[in-house]
C-alpha positions, 0 to 999 in steps of 0.5 A, spaced: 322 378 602 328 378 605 332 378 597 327 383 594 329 388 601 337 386 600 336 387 592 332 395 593 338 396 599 344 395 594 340 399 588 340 404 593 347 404 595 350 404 588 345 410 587 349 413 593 354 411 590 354 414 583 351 421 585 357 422 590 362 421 584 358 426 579 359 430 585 366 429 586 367 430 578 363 436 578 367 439 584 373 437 581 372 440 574 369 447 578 376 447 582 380 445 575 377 452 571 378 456 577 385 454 577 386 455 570 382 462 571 386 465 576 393 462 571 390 466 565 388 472 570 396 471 572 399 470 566 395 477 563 397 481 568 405 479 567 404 480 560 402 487 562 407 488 566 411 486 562 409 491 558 410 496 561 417 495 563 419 494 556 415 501 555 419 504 561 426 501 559 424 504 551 423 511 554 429 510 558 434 508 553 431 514 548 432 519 554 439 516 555 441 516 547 438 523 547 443 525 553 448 521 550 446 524 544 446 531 547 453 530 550 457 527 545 454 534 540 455 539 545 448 541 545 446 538 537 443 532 537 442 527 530 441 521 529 439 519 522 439 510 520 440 510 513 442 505 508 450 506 506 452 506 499 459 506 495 462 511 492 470 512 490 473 517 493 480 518 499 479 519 505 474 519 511 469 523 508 462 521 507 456 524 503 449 524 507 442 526 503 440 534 503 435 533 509 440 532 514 444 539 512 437 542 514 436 538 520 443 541 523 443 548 520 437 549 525 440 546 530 446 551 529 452 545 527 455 550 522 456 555 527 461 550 531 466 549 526 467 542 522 462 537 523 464 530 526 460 524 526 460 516 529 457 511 524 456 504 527 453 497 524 447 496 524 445 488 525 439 486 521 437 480 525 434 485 530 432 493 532 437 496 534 437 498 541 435 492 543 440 489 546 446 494 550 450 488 549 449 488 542 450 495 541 457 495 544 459 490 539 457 493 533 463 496 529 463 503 530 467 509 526 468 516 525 468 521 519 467 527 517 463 530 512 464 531 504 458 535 501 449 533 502 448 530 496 446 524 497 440 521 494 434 520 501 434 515 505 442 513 504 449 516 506 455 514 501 462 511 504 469 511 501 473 506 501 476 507 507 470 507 511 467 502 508 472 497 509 473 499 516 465 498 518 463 492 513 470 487 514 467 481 512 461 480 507 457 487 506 449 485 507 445 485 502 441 492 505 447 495 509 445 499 514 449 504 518 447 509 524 448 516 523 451 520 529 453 527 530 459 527 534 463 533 537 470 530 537 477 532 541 483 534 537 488 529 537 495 530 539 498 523 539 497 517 534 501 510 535 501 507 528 503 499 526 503 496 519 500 490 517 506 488 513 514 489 511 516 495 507 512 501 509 519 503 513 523 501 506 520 507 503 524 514 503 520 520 507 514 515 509 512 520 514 511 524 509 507 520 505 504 518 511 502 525 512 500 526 505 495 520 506 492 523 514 491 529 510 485 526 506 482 525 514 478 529 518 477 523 524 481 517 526 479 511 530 482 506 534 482 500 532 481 503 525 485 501 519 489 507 514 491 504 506 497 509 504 498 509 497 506 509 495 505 508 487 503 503 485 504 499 492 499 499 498 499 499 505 495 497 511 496 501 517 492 499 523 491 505 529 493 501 536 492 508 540 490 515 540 490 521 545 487 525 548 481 519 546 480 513 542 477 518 536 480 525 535 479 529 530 486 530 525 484 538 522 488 544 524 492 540 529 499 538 530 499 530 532 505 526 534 506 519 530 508 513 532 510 506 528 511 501 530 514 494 527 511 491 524 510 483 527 508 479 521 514 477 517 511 477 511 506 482 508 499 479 508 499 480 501 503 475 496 504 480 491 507 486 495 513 487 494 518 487 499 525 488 501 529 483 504 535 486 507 543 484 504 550 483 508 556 485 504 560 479 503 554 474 505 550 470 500 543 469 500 539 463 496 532 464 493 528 462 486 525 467 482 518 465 478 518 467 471 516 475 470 516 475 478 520 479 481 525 479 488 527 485 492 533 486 496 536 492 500 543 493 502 547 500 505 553 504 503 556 507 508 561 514 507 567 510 509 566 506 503 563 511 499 570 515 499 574 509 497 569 507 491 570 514 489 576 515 488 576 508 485 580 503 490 573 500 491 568 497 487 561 495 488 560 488 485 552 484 485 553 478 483 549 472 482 550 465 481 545 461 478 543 455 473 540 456 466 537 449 466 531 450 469 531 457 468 534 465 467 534 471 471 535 478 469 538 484 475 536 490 476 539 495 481 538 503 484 538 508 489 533 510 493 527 514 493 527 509 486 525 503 491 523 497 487 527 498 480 524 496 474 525 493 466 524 500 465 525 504 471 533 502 474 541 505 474 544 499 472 541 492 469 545 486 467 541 481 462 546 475 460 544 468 461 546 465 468 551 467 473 553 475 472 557 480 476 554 487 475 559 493 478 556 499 480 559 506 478 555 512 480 555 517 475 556 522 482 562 521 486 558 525 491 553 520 491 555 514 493 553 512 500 546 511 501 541 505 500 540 500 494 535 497 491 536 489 488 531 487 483 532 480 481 526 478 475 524 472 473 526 471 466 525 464 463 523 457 468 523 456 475 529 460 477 534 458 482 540 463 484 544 466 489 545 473 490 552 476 494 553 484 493 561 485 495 566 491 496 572 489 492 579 492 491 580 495 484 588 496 486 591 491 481 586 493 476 588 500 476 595 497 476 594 494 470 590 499 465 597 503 466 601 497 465 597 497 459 597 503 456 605 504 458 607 499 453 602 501 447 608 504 443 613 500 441 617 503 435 619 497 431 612 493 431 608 492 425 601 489 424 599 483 422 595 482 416 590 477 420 588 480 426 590 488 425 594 488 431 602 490 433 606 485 433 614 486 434 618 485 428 622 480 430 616 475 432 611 477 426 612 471 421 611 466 426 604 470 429 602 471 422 603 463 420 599 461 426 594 467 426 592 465 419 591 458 421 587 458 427 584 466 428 579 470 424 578 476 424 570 479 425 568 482 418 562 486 421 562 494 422 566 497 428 566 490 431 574 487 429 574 482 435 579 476 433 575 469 434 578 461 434 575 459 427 572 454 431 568 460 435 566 464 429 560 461 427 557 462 434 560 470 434 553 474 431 551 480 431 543 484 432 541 486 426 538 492 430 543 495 434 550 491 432 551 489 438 556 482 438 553 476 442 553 469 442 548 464 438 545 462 444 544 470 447 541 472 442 534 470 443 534 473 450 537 480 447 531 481 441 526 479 446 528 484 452 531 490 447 527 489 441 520 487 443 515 492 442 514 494 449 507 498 450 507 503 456 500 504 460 499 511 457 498 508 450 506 508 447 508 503 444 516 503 444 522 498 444 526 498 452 530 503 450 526 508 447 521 506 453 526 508 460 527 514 457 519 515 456 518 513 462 523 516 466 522 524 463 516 524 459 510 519 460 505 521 464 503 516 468 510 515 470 512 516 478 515 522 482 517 525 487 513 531 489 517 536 492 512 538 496 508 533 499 513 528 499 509 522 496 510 518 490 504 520 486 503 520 477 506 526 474 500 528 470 501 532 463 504 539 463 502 544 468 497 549 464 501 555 467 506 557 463 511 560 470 510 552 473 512 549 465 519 554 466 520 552 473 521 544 471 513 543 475 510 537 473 502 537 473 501 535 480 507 539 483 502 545 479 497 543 483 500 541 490 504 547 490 499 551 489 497 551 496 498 556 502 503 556 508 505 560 513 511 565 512 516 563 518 519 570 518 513 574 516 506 569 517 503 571 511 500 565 507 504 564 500 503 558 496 509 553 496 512 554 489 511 561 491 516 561 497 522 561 495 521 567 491 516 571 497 523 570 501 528 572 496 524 578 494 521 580 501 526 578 506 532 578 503 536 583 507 534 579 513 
């Protein structure tokens, strides 16, 4: 009896038992879904909220780019996002599509002068605007406009712009933003090249002048290319007053450049003059068909003693034909960097040569030369020196010379055809016969050993003398066909003189602008061919300026005769 009581009293225990924990199990699992349901009811209500912060902070940014917008238009406010495309032009002007034009003109932009506008680069791994940070780290520029042609949806860049706002690896899908801006007119700019030699070129402030007035905007931070010819350089923009972007239209602006702090040009094959002392040698190697490039000034006290003739001008080069050869070109500025086809002077022999320089114009002697070293054959290693030397003595001796060239009792020889005295004369012919030669070729009559006249050749083309191992060297650098970039196919003489007067391709001056630009073909106006104009000097002179007694506009190569013709009692 008493187990039967003791088993049913166990059984009902672990009855209790059980029911508790099914219990405590349910309680815990209602008290868990509670809390998740509030956690999901938490967690919706911070995604609406979140929600509607990102909406009022999209509405604040749009309201601040639309004041911002409004502020930098003066009352216009364009904003386009529009994918950028190449195209080749000069300058900063851009080219957007003809919506654009319709946009502004109704909002009256035209009515405010020139129009200005700030492209910036948009980064294609998110929205823009979604990150203030972001935004101010986008690379920003300006520029003006060039015409609405553009095809929908893009804006066209030059160069310029292009390289300013794509420095590294253009995008597959370039996309730029596309504000309008009302910019300040620029008084100031501060100027530095990345390289030497922007300062080695004559009126550099011209060219450069010549190049802003391709811009309608400059940027700080920017960076200008400056043609000069052939060469290119980089100009970066350090500072601009009254504001970091100004406008360059219709303004007078102080510039500023500064040294450059490379010491040498980022671009290996720019060319750039190291400068000469007179009297110290400088050691360098040349490569073959590479040039070097030196500089060296004549001041007016030297310049009056060479051109009375007590002092010459004298380069010299020393070199070594084993390895390699070299040939030297020199001239005056503005010719920067002379040539094989554009120089003054020039010296082709092999190894070591001294080069005198005699201006054709006295009056022009002082002034900054230009050395050219031209690696001809091989590795070539030389030094240069240019010197200032007495010619004193040798003028002493040309009169010495010439005093004694009339002797009345003198007879030639039969051998070398000189005077010799007659009480000397068998003796010298004895000898002459036995060991001289006189060259038979036409017009030369120089007397050589025996022994020296096998090596005594003259050109078959020019009848220039040379020695054996010269010739080689002269038929290649006088008589080898040269073809000129025009299309003109002559030999070295025949291509300076077309090079210098007559190709249209070849490099002036302009008396107008300053810069060193392509001559072109003949002017198609009769008056400018008489006037000695090239075609860019037609074109460039046929712009207006201001007269500075009377104020009218006249065309530059039309001022010389509106003053002559109008202001001539004045």
């Amino acid at each position: 009896m008493d187990f039967e009581l003791r088993a049913a009293r166990e059984k009902l225990e672990r009855d209790q038992r059980e029911r508790k924990e099914r219990a405590k199990a349910r309680l815990e699992r209602e008290r868990k879904a509670k809390a998740e349901a509030a956690r999901q009811r938490e967690a919706i209500e911070a995604a609406q909220r979140a929600k509607r912060l990102d909406a009022a902070r999209a509405r604040l940014e749009v309201e601040q780019q639309a004041e911002e917008s409004l502020l930098l238009g003066k009352g216009i406010m364009f904003s386009r996002i529009l994918e950028a495309l190449p195209y080749n032009g000069f300058g900063d002007k851009i080219k957007l599509p003809s919506t654009c034009f319709t946009e502004l003109s109704d909002q009256g932009a035209l009515d405010k002068g020139p129009m200005y506008f700030r492209l910036s680069k948009i980064d294609e791994s998110g929205p823009p605007g979604s990150d203030a940070t972001a935004k101010q780290e986008r690379q920003t520029t300006h520029s003006g406009v060039l015409e609405f042609t553009s095809k929908e949806g893009s804006v066209e860049l030059p160069p310029h712009v292009w390289r300013n706002l794509f420095s590294g690896d253009s995008p597959d899908v370039p996309l730029i933003e596309v504000c309008y801006v009302s910019l300040p007119k620029g008084t100031y700019a501060k100027l530095q090249p990345d390289g030497m030699g922007f300062s080695d070129i004559p009126n550099h402030k011209a060219v450069l002048e010549t190049t802003l007035r391709r811009h309608a905007t400059l940027s700080q931070g920017d960076i200008i290319t400056v043609n000069y010819g052939e060469l290119s350089y980089k100009l970066r923009i350090l500072e601009l007053k009254p504001a970091s972007s100004v406008s360059v239209l219709d303004t007078d602006i102080e510039v500023d450049i500064e040294g450059s702090e490379s010491i040498l040009d980022s671009n290996k094959c720019q060319h750039v003059l190291m400068p000469l002392v007179l009297g110290k040698a400088e050691s360098a190697i040349v490569e073959e068909g590479k040039f070097n490039y030196y500089k060296f000034s004549i001041d007016d006290t030297i310049s009056e003693k060479v051109a009375t003739g007590f002092l010459n001008i004298e380069v010299k080069i020393e070199a070594d034909t084993c390895n390699g050869d070299t040939n030297i070109y020199v001239s005056r500025h503005p010719l920067v960097f002379p040539t094989q086809h554009r120089h003054e002077w020039s010296s082709h022999e092999m190894g070591s040569k001294v080069l005198i320089l005699k201006p054709r114009d006295p009056s022009l002697v002082a002034g900054t030369y230009s050395v050219g070293i031209f690696g001809f054959k091989g590795l070539a290693k030389y030094d240069i020196s240019v010197a200032v030397k007495d010619n004193s003595r040798q003028r002493v001796g040309e009169q010495a010379n010439f005093s004694s060239q009339v002797d009345a009792d003198s007879v030639e020889c039969q051998n070398c055809k000189h005077f010799i005295s007659a009480r000397s004369i068998v003796i010298h012919e004895a000898y002459c016969i036995r060991h001289n030669v006189l060259c038979k070729h036409d017009g030369c009559g120089v007397v050589l050993r025996k022994e020296e006249a096998a090596d005594h050749v003259h050109c078959g083309k020019c009848g220039q003398a040379f020695q054996q191992a010269e010739m080689e060297k002269h038929m290649k650098v006088f008589h080898e066909p040269l073809h000129c970039p025009c299309g003109v196919v002559l030999e070295k003489e025949e291509m300076i003189q077309h090079q210098s007067s007559n190709c249209p391709l070849r490099l002036i001056t302009c008396r107008y602008c300053g810069d060193m630009v392509q001559a072109g073909n003949e002017p198609v106006d009769a008056r400018d061919r008489l006037r000695g104009l090239s075609e860019h000097e037609s074109i460039c002179g046929s712009r207006t300026a201001p007269c500075d007694s009377c104020g009218r506009s006249v065309m530059l190569k039309e001022m010389d005769i509106h003053v002559i013709a109008v202001h001539q009692k004045s």
